[in-house]
N, C-alpha and C positions, 0 to 999 in steps of 0.2 A: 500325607506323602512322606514326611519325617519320619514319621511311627515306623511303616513299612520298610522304607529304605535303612534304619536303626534295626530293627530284627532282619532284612537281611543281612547286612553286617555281625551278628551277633550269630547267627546259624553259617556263618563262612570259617568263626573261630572256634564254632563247636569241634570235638576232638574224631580223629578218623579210629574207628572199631575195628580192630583184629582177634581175630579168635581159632584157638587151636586145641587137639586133643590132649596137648599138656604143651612142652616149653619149646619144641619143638619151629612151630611155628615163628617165632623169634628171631629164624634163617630169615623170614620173610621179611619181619619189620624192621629189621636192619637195611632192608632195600629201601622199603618203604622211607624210612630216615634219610637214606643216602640221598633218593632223586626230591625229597622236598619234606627237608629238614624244618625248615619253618611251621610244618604243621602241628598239632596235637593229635597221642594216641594214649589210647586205653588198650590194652592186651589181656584177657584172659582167657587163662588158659585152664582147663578141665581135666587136671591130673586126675583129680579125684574117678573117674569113667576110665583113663586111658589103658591102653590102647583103642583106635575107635576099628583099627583096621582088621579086629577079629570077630567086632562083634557084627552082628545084624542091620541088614537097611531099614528096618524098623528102629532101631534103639539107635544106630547113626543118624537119620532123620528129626526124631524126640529131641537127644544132645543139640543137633548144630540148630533146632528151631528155639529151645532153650537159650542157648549160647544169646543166640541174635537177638531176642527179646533182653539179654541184662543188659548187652550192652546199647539199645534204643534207651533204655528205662538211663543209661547213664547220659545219655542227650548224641551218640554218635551221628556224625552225619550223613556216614558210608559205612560200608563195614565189607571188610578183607577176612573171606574164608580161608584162613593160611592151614589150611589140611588136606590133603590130594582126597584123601576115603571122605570126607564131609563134602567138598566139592563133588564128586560122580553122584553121593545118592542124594544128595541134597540142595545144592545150588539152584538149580531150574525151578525147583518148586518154590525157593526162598523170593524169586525173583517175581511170580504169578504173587507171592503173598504179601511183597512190598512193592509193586511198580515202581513208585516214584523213588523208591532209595537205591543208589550205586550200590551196586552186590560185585563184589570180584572173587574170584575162586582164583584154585591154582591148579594146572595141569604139569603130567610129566614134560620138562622141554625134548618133547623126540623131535622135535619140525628142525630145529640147528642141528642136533646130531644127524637126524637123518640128510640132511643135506649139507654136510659138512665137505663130503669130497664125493666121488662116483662109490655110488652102491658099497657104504661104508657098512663094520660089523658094528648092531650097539648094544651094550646090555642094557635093561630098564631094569634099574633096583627099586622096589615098590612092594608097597603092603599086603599079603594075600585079599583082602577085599577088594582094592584099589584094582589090582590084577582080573581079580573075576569078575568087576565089574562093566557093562556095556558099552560104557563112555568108554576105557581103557581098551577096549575090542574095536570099537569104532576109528580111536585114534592110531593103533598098529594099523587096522585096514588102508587106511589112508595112507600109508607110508613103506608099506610090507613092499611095493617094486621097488623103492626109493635104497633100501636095505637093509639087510638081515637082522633080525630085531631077536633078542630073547629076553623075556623075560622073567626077572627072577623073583618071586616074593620072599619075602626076608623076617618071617615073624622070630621075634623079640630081639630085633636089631635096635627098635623105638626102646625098648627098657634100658637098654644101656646111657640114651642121652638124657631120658629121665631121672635115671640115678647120679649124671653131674659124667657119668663115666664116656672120657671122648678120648680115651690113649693108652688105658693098660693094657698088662699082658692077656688078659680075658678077653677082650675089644678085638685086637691083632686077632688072637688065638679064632674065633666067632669067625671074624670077615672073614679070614682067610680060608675058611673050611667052606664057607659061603660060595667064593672067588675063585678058586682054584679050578673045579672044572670047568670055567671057560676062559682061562686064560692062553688054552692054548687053543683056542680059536681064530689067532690072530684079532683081537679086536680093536677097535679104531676111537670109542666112546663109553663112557659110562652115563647113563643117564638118574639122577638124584630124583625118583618118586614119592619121595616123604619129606615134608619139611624138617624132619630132626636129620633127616640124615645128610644135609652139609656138614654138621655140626662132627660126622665123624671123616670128610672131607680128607686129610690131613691121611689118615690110616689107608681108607681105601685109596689116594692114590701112589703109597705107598706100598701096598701087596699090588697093585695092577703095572703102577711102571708108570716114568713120567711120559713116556712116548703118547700114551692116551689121554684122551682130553674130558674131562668130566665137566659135565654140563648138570643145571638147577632151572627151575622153574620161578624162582624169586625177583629177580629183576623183570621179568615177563606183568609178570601178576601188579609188580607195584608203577612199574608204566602205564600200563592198562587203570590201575585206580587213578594214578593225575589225570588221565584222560576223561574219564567219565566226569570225575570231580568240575574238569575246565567244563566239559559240553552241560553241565546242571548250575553253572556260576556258583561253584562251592570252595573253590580250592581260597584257602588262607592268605589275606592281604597282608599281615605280618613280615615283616623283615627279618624279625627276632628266631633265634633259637627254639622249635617249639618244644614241650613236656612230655612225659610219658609215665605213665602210671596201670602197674601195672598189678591183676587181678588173678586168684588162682581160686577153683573150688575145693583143693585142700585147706587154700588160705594160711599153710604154717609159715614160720618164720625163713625154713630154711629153702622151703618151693619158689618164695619170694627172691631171695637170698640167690638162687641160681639162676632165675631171672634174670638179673640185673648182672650175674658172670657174664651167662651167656651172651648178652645185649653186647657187654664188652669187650668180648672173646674176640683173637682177629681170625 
């Protein structure tokens, strides 16, 4: 009964697995940190592949079942899909392939914009994958009486927060060519469908106007993991401040290096 009850103990301190198409994801485990900081995470991220939102549900599927295997193989106990394009093609089947492990994805948050006031405007900024895919048809259906939705896919918006770049004139110059045709739409919301793109936060809600309220899927997702964690008796007995260590398939000095910016970043 000692034995037992000592590795349960010892599989409650193992660390919580986040994984993304590059550093992106980082938006997430910064939530993750906030509502239960006592925990242990391992992050890696898969520069090396990225972007996943232009490739194939074939080769996003391979990546995010990759992904999930280094970080079992590092002892995770759950593991947080922080990637919207790895969450639609991937999650359900990750979850038929591991039962008993907490698997959390992340979704666009439309459910608070869209019912943030009566039949509000919102835009969804998201990856052309993420855009074309069913989950992402599924979840506008649901909400298309609720209010007028458009969505925008944004490819090579993710290269810029991969390169460290969250504020030059090139970033401004991008979004706003991006942004401009629907700002006269009156719109009411921006919706953040890629985990990098909080990271440029700050710009876009400066071409939109502070009047609009942008919304993220990151607090959602890492609620959602305390949860499962509590209902599987996994979540960390610890008091303490937990670690974080953090992995990248480029592995260079400086991937790592903006890692730990961005962790910082407010």
């Amino acid at each position: 009964m000692e034995i037992i009850d000592a590795q349960a103990q010892m599989k409650k301190r193992q660390p919580i697995g986040v994984f993304d198409s590059g550093v992106g994801g980082i938006s997430v485990l910064k939530e993750l940190i906030r509502i239960m900081p006592n925990e242990n995470y391992i992050y890696f991220g898969d520069s090396k592949h990225a972007p996943y939102g232009t490739k194939t549900l074939e080769e996003v599927r391979r990546l995010s079942f990759h992904n999930t295997r280094i970080l079992l193989e590092e002892g995770a106990k759950g593991v947080v899909v922080a990637c919207n394009t790895a969450t639609s093609a991937a999650v359900r089947i990750m979850r038929s392939m591991y039962p008993a492990l907490p698997i959390v994805g992340i979704e666009p948050a439309l459910k608070p914009a869209a019912l943030q006031k009566e039949h509000p405007k919102v835009l969804v900024m998201a990856t052309p994958m993420t855009v074309g895919q069913e989950k992402f048809g599924q979840l506008m259906k649901r909400y298309e009486k609720k209010a007028d939705i458009y969505p925008l896919p944004c490819p090579g918006l993710m290269e810029f927060i991969e390169a460290g770049d969250l504020d030059s004139g090139r970033l401004h110059a991008f979004l706003r060519e991006l942004l401009e045709p629907y700002l006269e739409k009156g719109l009411d919301s921006v919706v953040l469908g890629c985990t990098h793109y909080p990271f440029a936060r700050k710009v876009i809600q400066e071409i939109v106007g502070g009047r609009i309220t942008i919304f993220d899927g990151g607090g959602g997702t890492a609620r959602e993991m305390k949860r499962r964690l509590g209902a599987a008796n996994l979540l960390s007995p610890s008091t303490e401040t937990g670690w974080v260590k953090f992995e990248n398939s480029l592995a260079t000095r400086e991937e790592l290096a903006l890692c730990r910016q961005l962790l910082d970043s407010k």
